[in-house]
Phi, psi and omega in degrees: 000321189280315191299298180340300204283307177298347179254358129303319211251108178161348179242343169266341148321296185289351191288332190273328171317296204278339181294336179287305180274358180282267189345300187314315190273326175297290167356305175275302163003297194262006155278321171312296171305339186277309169311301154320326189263318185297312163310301211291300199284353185289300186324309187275003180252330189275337169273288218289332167291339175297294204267355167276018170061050168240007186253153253205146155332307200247106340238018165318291199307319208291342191261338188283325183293326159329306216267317148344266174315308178310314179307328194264012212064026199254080188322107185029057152296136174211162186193024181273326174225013167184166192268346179246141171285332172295343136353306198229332142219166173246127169206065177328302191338316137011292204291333198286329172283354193279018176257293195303331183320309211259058148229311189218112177235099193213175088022277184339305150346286156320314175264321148341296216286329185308255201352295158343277204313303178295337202284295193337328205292306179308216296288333145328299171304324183272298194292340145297335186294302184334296184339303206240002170245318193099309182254144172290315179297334161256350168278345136335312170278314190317295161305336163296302156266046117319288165299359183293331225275172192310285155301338168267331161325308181292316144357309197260326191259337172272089189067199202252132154208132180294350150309336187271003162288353186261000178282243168006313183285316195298321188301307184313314169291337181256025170253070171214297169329314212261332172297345210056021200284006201348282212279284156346272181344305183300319185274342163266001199264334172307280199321324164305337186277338198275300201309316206182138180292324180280022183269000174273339168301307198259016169271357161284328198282292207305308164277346171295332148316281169343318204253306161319306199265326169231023166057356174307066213289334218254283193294331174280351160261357151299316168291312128002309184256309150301349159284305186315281174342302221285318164309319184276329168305334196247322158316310160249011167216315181280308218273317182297322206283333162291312203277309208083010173203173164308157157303118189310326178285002173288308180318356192256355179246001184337309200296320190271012168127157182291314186295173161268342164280325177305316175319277178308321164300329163293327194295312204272311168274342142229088196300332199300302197304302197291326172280314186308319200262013154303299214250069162252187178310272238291313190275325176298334168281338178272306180322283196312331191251006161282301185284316187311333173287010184229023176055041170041026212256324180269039113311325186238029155262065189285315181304306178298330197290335177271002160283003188260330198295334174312281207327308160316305133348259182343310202283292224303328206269314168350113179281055182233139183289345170285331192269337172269049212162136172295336192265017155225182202275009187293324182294339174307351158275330173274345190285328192283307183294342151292038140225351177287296175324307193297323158300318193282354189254319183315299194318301197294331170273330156336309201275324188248018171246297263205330176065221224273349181251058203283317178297354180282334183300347195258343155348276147330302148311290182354312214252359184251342175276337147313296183300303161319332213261321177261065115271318194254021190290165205277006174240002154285202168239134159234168180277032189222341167256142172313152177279153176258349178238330190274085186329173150293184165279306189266034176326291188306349194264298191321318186295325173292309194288310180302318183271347166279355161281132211280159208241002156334065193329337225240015150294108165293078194243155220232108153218194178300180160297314190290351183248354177307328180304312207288335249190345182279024192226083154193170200283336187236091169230125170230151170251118175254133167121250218214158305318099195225126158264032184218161166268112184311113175315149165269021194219025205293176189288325186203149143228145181238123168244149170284051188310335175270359172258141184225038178277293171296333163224145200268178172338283162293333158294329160324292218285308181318331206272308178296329155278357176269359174257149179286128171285340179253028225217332212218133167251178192260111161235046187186129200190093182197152154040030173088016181217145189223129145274116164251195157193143181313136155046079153175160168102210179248119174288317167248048155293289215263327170290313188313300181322265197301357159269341171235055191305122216242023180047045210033036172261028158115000000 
């Protein structure tokens, strides 16, 4: 019996000896496959929302015609809202897509390459957790809820935006950082500067870490100074200078003043006006879908946690209905930084509650990015995004309507937002009714209208829109199901007279 016993508890030694080296070897295994599962289904949600003519002008159309044009030589051309992109954001980054774009020049392409993109961001995350939990099986749980989380779900389902490349760079740089890695650390924190002008705050907050956390003085008054440059560069000096005015997105900050000194004086001297409009329901609710899927663990990253305040800022103080809420793309600069705290807060409780018995702390998360994730999963419908599953009526007439358009780039068209995706590889693509900051020409090469989709525009504005075109100038070359194409000196001219004198109220 005592030999029995001893030769149990000697195969439960090794058992215990081996889960730990079981883990080392599975662990990236089942993040790959986690990563794998994560892509397939983001992938499969952003085409099926894509081909059910749900994916949006604003900004699937604006960036594919942006990658479009750079291929064809016309350098970040655009033309839904400014003739140049650089007008309207600096997002160099743009350029890295245009080898794979010319090998498959589709939309598609573009939402692929997201998915992708975000799924990669685990492997940055699982190798900081390690860094810093130590065991595998939670930097394992870490990527996993990653791939969970809420907001990068949505991220992944609206459209295309060349913002999701700072998600992958930000982690990677501040674990190349916690590595002693600098000159690494430095060269991914280049990539947000690629992306998008308000990524120099925060490669100012990464040096400003630096220099706090590792003493790094030289290189973190180097980011500084290169975050500081690059806002007024790319902010106050290139996008007016192009644009011929201010940046249009200042305007969403008005309430804090006219100026960019007004701004900042308010900031500074009333503090009262700016906390008050922080603690409304609408931020609060996005703080609650930001930290609870991740078990409020980036709380106690407190530290890590204040590399998020540009970003946070920028969202919180905005006046848009997009940007304080997960479900448009505004979040791609805090999703790295929420998981960087949350790791760096997972670590800090380890080390000071619990020492070595650290998996009970994931318990509690674990159960709350469940419980978030189908409150807030990326496959519901909400009222702040276009649907994602709920066809047109006439899909199939649309599919039609679409190969009857000439497929001649240096053509110029005039449709909706939901049908711009479909449409964007040409040198003149406008939109008309809502959402548009430009006024739709009246004299384009083609328009192609829904008359039974009205998401975007009612009745009447079509008809406002459609008499304002020359009758003699313009033909029918597509008229079925609620969808009519016109086009200049080509089609049935009295088709397109017949349409607009005997105007039917869309009914087709």
């Amino acid at each position: 019996m005592e030999s029995i016993y001893f030769a149990g508890a000697n195969v439960a030694k090794r058992a215990e000896r081996s889960l730990p080296q079981l883990m080392t070897r599975v662990s990236p295994v089942l993040l790959v496959v986690f990563m794998t599962f994560f892509f397939v289904v983001t992938s499969w949600l952003s085409l099926t929302r894509h081909d059910l003519f749900n994916s949006t002008g604003f900004d699937l159309a604006i960036q594919e015609q942006i990658v479009w044009n750079t291929l064809n030589g016309r350098f970040f051309a655009s033309s839904v809202e400014v003739n140049n992109s650089f007008a309207d954001h600096f997002r160099p980054m743009l350029l890295a897509l245009v080898p794979v774009y010319a090998v498959f020049q589709t939309p598609k392409t573009l939402l692929i390459i997201q998915s992708l993109v975000l799924a990669s961001a685990a492997i940055p995350i699982y190798l900081l957790a390690k860094l810093k939990l130590e065991y595998d099986y939670l930097a394992l749980a870490m990527g996993s809820v990653y791939l969970l989380y809420p907001a990068l779900g949505y991220v992944a389902r609206f459209d295309f935006h060349v913002e999701i490349f700072v998600i992958p760079a930000f982690i990677t740089a501040f674990y190349m950082m916690e590595r002693g890695r600098w000159n690494a650390a430095s060269l991914f924190l280049i990539v947000p500067l690629l992306c998008k002008e308000n990524m120099g705050l925060m490669v100012l907050a990464f040096g400003v870490y630096g220099m706090l956390r590792w003493k790094k003085y030289k290189w973190g008054l180097a980011w500084i100074f290169v975050g500081l440059a690059y806002t007024w560069f790319t902010i106050f000096w290139l996008i007016p200078t192009v644009r011929g005015e201010t940046v249009d997105t200042l305007s969403r900050y008005a309430w804090l003043g006219d100026s960019t000194l007004d701004k900042l004086q308010t900031i500074i001297f009333e503090p009262a006006l700016w906390f008050n409009h922080l603690f409304t329901q609408s931020n609060l609710t996005y703080a609650l879908q930001l930290f609870l899927p991740v078990g409020f663990l980036s709380l106690f990253g407190f530290r890590e946690l204040l590399l998020a305040v540009p970003a946070l800022a920028i969202n919180l103080l905005a006046e848009h209905f997009c940007q304080s809420t997960i479900y448009c793309h505004y979040s791609a600069p805090i999703i790295p930084i929420i998981f960087i705290s949350a790791i760096c807060g997972l670590a800090w409780l380890k080390e000071t509650l619990v020492g070595e018995k650290s998996g009970v702390l994931f318990i509690g998360p674990v159960v709350l990015v469940v419980i978030s994730y189908w409150i807030w999963h990326p496959f519901q419908e909400v009222s702040i995004l276009p649907s994602a599953f709920e066809p047109v009526g006439n899909a199939e007439v649309v599919k039609q309507a679409l190969q009857a358009v000439p497929a001649d780039g240096s053509l110029s068209l005039v449709t909706t937002n939901d049908y711009a995706p479909h449409l964007a590889q040409r040198e003149g693509l406008y939109i008309v009714g809502i959402p548009t900051q430009r006024v739709a020409p009246t004299d384009p090469d083609i328009v192609f209208l829904n008359l039974y989709d009205q998401q975007y525009i009612v009745c009447d504005q079509i008809r406002d829109y459609v008499i304002q075109l020359d009758r003699d100038a313009y033909g029918t070359t597509f008229r079925t199901g609620g969808l009519i194409v016109l086009q200049r000196n080509a089609g049935s001219p009295e088709t397109f007279i017949d349409f607009v004198d005997n105007w039917n109220n869309c009914a087709g």
